[in-house]
N, C-alpha and C positions, 0 to 999 in steps of 0.2 A: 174264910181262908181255905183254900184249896193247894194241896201238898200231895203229890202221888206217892205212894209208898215207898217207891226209890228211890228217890231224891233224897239226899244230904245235905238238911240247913243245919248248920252251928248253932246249937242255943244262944248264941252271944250277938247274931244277927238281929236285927231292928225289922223284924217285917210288918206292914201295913193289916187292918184286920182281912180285906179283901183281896190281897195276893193271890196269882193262881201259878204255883212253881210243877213244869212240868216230868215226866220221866228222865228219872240218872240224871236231874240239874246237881250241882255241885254249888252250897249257898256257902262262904266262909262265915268268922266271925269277923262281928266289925264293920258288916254293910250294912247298910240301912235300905229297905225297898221301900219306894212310896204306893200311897191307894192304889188301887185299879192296877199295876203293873204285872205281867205274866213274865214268866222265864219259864223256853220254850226247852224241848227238851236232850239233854246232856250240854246244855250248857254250863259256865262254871263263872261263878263268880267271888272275885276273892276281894281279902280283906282289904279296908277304906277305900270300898265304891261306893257311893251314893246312886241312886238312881231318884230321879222325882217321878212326879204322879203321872200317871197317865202310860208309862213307858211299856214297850215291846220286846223284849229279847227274843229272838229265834235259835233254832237249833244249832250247837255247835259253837255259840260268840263265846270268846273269852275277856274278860272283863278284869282288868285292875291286875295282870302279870308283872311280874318284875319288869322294868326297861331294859332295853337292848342298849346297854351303854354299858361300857367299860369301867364309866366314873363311877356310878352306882356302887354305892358302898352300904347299903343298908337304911334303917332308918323307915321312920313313917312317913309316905306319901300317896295321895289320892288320885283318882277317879271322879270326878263329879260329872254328873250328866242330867241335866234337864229334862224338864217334864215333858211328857208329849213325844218321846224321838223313838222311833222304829229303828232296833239294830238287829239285820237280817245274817243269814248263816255265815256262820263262819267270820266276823268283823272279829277282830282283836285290837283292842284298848288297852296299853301300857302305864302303869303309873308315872308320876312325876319321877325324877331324878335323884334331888335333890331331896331332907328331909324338910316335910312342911311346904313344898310343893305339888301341884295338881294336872292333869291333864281335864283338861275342860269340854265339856259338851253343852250347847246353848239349848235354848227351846224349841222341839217342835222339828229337829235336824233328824235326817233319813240317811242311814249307814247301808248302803247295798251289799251285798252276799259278798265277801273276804274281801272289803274294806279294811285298811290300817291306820290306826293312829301312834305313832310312838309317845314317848313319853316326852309332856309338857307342850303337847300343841294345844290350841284354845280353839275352839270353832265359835263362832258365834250364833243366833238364831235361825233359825230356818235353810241350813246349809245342808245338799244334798252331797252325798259321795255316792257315784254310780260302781260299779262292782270292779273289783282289783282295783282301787284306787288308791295309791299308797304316800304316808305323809309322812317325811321326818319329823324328828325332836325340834320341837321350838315353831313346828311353821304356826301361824294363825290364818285363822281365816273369816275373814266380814262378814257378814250376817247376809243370808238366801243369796251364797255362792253358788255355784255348779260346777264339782268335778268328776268328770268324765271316766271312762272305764277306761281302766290300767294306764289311766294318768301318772306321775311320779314326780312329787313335787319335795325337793332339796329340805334338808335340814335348816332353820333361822328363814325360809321363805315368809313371807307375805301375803296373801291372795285377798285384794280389796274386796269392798260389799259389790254384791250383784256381777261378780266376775263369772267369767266361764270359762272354766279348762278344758277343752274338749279332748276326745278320746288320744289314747296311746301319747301327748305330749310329755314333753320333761320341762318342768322348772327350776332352775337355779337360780334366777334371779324374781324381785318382786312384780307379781302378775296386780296393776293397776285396779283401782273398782272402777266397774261400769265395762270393762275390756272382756271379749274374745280371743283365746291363743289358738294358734294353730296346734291340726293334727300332726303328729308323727315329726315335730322339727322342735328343735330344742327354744325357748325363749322368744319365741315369734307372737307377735299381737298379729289378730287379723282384719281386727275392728271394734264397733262398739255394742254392746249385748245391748240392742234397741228392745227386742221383746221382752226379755229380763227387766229393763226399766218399766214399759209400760203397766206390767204386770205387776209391777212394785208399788203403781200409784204415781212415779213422776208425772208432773207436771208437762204438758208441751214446753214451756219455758222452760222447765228445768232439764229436760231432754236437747233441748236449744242449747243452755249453759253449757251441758256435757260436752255437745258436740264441739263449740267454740274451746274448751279446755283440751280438749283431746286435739283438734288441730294445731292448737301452738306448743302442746307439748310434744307431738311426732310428727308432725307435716309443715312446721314452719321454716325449717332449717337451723334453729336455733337450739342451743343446749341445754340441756336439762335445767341448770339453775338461774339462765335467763327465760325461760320459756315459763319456769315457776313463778319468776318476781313478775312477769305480762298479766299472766293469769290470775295470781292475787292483784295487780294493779287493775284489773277489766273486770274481775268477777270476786264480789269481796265475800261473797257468802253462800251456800247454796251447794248441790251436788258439785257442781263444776269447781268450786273451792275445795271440796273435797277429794278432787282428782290433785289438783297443787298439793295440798300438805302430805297426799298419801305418798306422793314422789321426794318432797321435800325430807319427810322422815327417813326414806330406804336407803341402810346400808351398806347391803348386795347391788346395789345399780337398778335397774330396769328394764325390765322384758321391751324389745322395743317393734316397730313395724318390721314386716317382710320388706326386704329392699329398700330403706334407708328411715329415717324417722330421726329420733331421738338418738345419740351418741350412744351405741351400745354398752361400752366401759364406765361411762358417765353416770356420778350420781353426788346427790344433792349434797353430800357430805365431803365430796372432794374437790 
């Protein structure tokens, strides 16, 4: 274990034997670090964060704050973050809310330089956030997302697997998997993130599937909850099924095409 002399870990901390915590980190008590993890230096990290093995903190992240919410009334809530995930300067990660709730980090997920997560969003595996990227309370995000620098994605948002949010965008409503939003316009799809899939491993068929899903859900002219029941009746299984149920669950509506697609206001629950 490696501890520079200015650094303040809390006895009550759970550190790994091979830790390397760097200058003026700040460790509370009540986190646990796993193997191999550095905390880079004046970072701080406070009580019930977990971090798992493998992980990177860089200079300046802050880790497990109280949340920016009003309801927040005290209580114990977590931090968890997977193994494997790179969090560069300056990222701040808010606790849960609520007591006995978490703000979640997946495996292997890259936080870029003053990235935000508030409290109680979930990322899933291999989701990158490019720098300024900023997430309300509650959004989740699918596993090897991509969002974009100084992106801004609404509180209870959405953002499917293998989506892409590219730069300076706003979301309010659920960004689709497998979808591309436009830059600098608010809830615009621009397409389908075909490189993101192949680099995932889809299938040509199941890049096919997508495709045929994504046409009847915003180029058919059809509405949101007919264009779901087409798509489960043509494609009962498979990524392209997965673009239906992730429309049929959202209760914000759906991000829809630049100049017409999908009923903007429309969404599966209404």
């Amino acid at each position: 274990m490696s501890i520079h002399p200015t650094a303040l870990v809390d006895p009550a901390a759970e550190l790994a034997p091979d830790v390397d915590i760097g200058p003026y980190a700040v460790v509370g008590p009540r986190v646990r670090i796993g193997a191999r993890c550095a905390i880079g230096p004046h970072a701080v990290v406070h009580p019930f964060v977990t971090l798992g093995e493998g992980c990177r903190v860089h200079a300046h992240a802050v880790l497990g704050d109280l949340p920016q919410d009003l309801g927040f009334a005290g209580g114990e809530s977590a931090v968890e973050i997977g193994a494997g995930c790179t969090i560069r300067e300056g990222v701040t990660i808010h606790r849960g809310t609520k007591p006995g709730t978490a703000t979640v980090v997946g495996k292997g997920c890259f936080l870029m330089a003053n990235s935000h997560l508030a409290h109680n969003v979930r990322l899933g595996d291999g989701v990158i956030l490019a720098n300024g990227a900023l997430l309300g309370g509650y959004v989740e995000v699918g596993d090897r997302a991509f969002v974009s620098g100084n992106a801004a994605v609404h509180q209870f948002v959405r953002v499917g697997r293998l989506a892409m949010v590219s730069g300076l965008a706003a979301v309010s409503k659920d960004a689709p998997p497998f979808c591309t939003l436009h830059s600098l316009i608010t809830n615009r799809i621009s397409g389908l993130n075909v490189v993101g899939m192949r680099r995932a491993g889809l299938t040509s068929a199941q890049r096919l599937e997508v495709k045929r899903a994504f046409a009847l859900l915003f180029r058919s002219g059809l509405n949101v909850r007919d264009a779901i029941a087409r798509i489960r009746a043509e494609i009962p299984e498979g990524p392209g099924r997965e673009l239906a149920d992730f429309a049929a669950a959202s209760k914000r509506g759906l991000c829809a095409m630049r100049g017409g697609g999908a009923e903007e206001a429309d969404s599966a629950e209404e």
